[in-house]
N, CA, C and O of each residue as an XYZ file, in Angstrom:
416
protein
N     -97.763     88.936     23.950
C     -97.132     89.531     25.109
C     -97.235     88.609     26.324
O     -96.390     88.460     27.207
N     -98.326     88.067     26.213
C     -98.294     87.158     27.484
C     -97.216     85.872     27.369
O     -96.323     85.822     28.215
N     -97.272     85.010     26.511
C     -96.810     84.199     25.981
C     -95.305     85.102     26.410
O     -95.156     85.002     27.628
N     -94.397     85.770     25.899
C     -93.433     86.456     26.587
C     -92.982     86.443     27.563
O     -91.903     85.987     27.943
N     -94.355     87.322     28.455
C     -94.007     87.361     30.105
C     -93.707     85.699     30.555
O     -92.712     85.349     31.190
N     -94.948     84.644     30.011
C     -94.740     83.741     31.010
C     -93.706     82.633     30.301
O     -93.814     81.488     30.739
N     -92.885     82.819     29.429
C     -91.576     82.567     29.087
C     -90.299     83.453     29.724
O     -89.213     82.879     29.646
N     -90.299     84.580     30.250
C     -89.458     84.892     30.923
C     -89.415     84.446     32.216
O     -88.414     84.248     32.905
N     -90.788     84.273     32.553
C     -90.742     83.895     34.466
C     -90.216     82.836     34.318
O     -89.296     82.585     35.098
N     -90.629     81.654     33.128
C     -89.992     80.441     33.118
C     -88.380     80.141     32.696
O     -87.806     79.053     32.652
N     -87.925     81.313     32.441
C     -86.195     80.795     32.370
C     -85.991     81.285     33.422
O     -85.318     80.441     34.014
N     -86.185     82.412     34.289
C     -85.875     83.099     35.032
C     -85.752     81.453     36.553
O     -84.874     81.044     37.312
N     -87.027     81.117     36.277
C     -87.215     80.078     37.388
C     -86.038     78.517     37.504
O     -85.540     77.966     38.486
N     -85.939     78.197     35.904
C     -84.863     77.561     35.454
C     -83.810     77.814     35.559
O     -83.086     76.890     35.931
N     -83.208     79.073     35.314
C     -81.917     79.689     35.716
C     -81.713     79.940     37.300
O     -80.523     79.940     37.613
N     -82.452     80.116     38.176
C     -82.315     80.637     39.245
C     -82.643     79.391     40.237
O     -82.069     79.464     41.323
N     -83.412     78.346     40.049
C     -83.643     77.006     40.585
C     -82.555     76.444     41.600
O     -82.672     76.107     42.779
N     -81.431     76.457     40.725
C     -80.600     75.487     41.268
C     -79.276     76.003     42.504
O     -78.629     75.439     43.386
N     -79.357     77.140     42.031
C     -78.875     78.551     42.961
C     -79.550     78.196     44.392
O     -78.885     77.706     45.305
N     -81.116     78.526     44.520
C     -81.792     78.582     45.492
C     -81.435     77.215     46.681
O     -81.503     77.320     47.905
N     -81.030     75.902     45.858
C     -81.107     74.814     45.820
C     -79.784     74.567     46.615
O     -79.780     74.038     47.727
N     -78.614     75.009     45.931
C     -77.043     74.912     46.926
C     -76.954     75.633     47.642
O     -75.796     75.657     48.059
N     -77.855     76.661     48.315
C     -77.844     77.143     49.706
C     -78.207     76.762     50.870
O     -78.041     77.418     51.898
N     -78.896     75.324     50.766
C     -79.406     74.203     51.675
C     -78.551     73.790     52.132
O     -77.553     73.549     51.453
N     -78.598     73.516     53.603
C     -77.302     73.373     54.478
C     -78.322     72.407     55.471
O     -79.306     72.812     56.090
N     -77.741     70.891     55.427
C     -78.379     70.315     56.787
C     -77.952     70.479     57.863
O     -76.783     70.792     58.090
N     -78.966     70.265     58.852
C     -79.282     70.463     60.206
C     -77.796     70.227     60.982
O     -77.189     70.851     61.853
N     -77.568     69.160     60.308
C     -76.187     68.769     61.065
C     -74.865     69.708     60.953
O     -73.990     69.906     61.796
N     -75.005     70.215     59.646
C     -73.390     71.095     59.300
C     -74.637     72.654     60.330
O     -74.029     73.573     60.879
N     -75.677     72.639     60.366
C     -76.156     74.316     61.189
C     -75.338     74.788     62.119
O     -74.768     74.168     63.016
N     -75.298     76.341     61.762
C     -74.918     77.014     63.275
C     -75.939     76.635     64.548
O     -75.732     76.991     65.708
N     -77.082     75.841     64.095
C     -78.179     76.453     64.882
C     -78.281     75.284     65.595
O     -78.864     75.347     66.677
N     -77.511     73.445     64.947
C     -77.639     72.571     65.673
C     -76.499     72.774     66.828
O     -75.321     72.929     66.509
N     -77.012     72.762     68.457
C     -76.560     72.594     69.668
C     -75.265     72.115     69.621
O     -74.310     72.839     69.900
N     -75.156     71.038     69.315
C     -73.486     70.603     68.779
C     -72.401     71.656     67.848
O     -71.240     71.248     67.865
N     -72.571     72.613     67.253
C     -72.178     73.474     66.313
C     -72.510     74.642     67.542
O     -72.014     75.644     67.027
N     -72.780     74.857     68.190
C     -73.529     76.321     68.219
C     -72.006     76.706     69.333
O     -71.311     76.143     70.179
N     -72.149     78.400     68.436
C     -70.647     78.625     69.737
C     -71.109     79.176     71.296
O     -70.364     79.787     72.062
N     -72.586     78.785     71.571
C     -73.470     79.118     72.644
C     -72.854     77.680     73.659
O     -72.556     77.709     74.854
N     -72.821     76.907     73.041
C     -72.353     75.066     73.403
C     -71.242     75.264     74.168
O     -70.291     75.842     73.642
N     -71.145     74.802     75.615
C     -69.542     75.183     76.358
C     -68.275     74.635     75.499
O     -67.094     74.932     75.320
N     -69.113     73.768     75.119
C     -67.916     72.669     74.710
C     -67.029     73.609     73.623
O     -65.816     73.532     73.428
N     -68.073     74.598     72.916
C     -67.276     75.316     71.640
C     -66.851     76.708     72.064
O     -66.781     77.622     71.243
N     -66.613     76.842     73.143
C     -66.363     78.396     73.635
C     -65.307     78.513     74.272
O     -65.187     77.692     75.182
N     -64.318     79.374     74.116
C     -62.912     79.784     74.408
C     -62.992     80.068     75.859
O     -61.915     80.569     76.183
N     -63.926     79.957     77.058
C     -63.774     79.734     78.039
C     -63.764     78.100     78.204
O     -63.009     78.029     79.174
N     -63.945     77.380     78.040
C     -63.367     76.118     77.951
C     -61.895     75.725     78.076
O     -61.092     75.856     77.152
N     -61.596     75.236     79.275
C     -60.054     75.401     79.416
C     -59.408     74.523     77.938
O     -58.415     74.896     77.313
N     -60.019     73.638     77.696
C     -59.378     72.476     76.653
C     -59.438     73.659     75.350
O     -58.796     73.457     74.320
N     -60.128     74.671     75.501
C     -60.460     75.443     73.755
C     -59.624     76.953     73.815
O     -59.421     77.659     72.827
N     -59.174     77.279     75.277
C     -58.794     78.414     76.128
C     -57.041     78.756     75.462
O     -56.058     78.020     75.546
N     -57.150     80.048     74.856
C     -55.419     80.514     74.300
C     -54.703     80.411     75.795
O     -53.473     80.464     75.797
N     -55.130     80.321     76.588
C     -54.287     80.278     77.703
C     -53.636     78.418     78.301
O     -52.673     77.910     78.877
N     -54.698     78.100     77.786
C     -53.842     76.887     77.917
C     -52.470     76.499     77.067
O     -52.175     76.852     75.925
N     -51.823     75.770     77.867
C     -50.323     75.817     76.739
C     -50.621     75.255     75.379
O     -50.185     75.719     74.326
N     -51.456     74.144     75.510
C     -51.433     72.947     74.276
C     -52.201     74.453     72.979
O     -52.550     74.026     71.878
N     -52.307     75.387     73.131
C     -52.979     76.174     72.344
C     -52.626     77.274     71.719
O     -53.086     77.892     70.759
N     -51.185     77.500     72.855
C     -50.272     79.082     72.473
C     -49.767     78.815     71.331
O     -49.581     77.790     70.675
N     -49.498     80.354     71.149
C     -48.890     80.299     70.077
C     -47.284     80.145     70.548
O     -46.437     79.674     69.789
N     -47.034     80.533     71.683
C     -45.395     80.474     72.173
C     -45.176     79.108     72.342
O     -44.056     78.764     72.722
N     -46.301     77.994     72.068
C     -45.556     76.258     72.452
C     -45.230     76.119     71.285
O     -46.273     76.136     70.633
N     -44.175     75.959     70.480
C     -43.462     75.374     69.369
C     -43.495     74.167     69.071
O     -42.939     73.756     68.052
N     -44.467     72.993     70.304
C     -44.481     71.808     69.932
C     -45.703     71.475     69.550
O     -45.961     70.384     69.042
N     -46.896     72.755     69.849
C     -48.461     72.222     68.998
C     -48.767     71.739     67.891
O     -48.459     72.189     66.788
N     -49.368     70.826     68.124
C     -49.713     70.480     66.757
C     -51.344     70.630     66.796
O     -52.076     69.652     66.941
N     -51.698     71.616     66.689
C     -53.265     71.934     66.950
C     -53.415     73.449     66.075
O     -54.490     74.038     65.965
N     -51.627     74.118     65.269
C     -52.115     75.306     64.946
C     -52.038     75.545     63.558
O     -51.134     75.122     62.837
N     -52.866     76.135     63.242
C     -53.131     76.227     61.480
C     -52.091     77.860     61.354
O     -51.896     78.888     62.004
N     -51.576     77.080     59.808
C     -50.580     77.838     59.702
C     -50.984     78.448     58.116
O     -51.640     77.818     57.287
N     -50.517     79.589     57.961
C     -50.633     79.742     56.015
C     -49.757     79.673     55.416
O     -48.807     79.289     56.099
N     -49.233     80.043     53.273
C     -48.044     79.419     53.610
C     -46.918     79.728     53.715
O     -46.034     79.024     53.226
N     -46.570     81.223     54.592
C     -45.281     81.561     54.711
C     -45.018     81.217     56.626
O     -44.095     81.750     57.244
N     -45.748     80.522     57.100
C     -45.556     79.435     57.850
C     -45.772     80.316     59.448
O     -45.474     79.961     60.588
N     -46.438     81.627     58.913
C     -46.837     82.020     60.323
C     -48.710     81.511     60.538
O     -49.656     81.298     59.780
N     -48.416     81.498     62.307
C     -49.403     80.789     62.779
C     -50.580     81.816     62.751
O     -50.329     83.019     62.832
N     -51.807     81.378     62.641
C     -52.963     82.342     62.140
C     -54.120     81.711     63.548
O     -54.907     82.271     64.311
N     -53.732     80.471     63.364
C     -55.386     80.020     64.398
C     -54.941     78.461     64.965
O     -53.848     78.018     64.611
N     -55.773     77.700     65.801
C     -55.333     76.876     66.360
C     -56.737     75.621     66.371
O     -57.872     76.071     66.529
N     -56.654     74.941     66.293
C     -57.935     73.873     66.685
C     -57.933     73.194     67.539
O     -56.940     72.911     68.209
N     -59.322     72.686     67.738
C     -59.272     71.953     69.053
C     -60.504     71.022     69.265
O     -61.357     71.691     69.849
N     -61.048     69.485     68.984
C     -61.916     69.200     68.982
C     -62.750     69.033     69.890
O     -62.363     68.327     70.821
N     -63.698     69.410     69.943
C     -65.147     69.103     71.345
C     -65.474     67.614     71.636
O     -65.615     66.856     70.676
N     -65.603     67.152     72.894
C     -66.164     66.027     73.006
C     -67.455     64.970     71.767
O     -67.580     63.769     71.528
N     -68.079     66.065     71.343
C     -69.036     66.130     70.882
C     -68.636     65.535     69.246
O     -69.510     64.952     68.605
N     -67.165     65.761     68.631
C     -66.614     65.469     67.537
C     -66.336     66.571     66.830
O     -65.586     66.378     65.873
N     -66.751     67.798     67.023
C     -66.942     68.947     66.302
C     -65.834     69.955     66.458
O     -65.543     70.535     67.503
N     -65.253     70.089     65.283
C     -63.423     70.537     65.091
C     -63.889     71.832     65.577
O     -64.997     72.205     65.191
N     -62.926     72.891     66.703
C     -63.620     74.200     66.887
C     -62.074     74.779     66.202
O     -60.929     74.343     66.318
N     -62.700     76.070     65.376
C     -61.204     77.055     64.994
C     -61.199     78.432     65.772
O     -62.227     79.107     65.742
N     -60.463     78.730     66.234
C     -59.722     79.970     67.369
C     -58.767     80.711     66.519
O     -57.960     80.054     65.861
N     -58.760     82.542     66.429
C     -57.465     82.856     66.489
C     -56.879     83.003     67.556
O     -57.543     83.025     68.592
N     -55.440     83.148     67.592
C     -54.691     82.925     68.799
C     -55.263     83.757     70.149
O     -55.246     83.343     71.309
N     -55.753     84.993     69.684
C     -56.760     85.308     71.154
C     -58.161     85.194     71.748
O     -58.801     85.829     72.586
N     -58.418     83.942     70.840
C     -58.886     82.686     71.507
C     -60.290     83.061     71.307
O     -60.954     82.623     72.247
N     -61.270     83.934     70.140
C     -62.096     84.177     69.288
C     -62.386     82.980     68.124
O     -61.661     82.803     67.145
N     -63.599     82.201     68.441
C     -64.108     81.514     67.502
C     -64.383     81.917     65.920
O     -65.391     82.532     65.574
N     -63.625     81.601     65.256
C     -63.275     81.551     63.778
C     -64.311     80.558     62.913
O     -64.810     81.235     62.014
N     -64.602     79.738     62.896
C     -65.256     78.348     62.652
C     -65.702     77.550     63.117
O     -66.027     77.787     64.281
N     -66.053     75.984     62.537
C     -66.086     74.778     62.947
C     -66.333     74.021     61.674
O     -66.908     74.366     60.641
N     -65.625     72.663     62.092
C     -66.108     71.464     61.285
C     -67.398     70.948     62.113
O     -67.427     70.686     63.315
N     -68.537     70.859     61.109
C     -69.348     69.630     61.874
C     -68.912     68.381     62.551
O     -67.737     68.128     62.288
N     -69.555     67.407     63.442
C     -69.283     65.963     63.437
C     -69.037     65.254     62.178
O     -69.666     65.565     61.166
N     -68.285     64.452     62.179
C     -68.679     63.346     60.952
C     -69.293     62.030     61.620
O     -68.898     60.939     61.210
N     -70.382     62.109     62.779
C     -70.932     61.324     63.442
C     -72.106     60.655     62.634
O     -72.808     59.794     63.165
């Protein structure tokens, strides 16, 4: 019986290892690093450059090229990168959706 138990803990640990393992996220892709964080001005929709009110961001400018589309070609969200390198995603009323990390 023992021999049992401590063959189950051991697949259990084998099977479940590598799971535990691809949930590791470095510092750099974190919500929690300063550059990422939507606390950061740079990533916050009061930011005139990140702001739905600016034109380069509406959805009514037909000439952006900053807005993510899906594929029956209506507009869903808009991007806008931070000084910092860090892609920020907005839906059009100007609510943080995402981010790309730096590739710094």
């Amino acid at each position: 019986m023992k021999h049992l138990i401590s063959l189950a803990i051991t697949i259990q640990a084998v099977l479940f290892a590598p799971l535990a393992l691809a949930q590791a996220v470095p510092f750099s892709a974190s919500a929690y690093n300063w550059e990422n964080s939507p606390n950061n001005f740079n990533n916050s929709s009061y930011n005139w450059q990140n702001s739905p009110n600016n034109f380069e961001n509406s959805p009514n400018n037909f000439n952006a090229t900053n807005g993510v589309y899906d594929n029956q070609g209506r507009r869903l969200a808009y991007e806008v990168q931070a000084p910092t390198g860090v892609t920020n995603y907005f839906d059009n009323q100007g609510n943080r959706i995402g981010y790309t990390p730096s590739k710094r």
